[in-house]
C-alpha positions, 0 to 999 in steps of 0.5 A, a space after each residue: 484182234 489188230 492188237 493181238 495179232 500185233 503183238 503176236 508179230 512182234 513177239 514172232 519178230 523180237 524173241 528169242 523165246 518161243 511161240 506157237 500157236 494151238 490148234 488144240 486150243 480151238 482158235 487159230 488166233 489163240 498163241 502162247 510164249 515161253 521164255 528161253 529160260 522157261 520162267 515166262 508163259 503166257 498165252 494170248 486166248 484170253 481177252 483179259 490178258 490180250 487188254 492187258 498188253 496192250 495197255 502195256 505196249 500202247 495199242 
């Protein structure tokens, strides 16, 4: 979870792109990211894909 919430941070921070969170999802801690340019989406609720950047970024 630290490291969700990490790099959750960093992306509400750094990015030019577009964050938010859904509660229609039916967790608070479940957020998505959308690149500016529409080519980048992914969302952070799966535990595959939150090990997987933080492999990535170091955590």
């Amino acid at each position: 979870m630290t490291c969700q919430l990490l790099f959750a941070g960093l992306l509400f921070a750094f990015s030019p792109g577009h964050v938010y969170r859904s509660s229609d999802w039916g967790s608070i801690w479940e957020l998505a990211y959308e690149s500016p340019d529409k080519n980048l989406f992914f969302t952070l609720t799966a535990a595959d894909t939150v090990i997987y950047f933080c492999k990535n970024i170091g955590c």
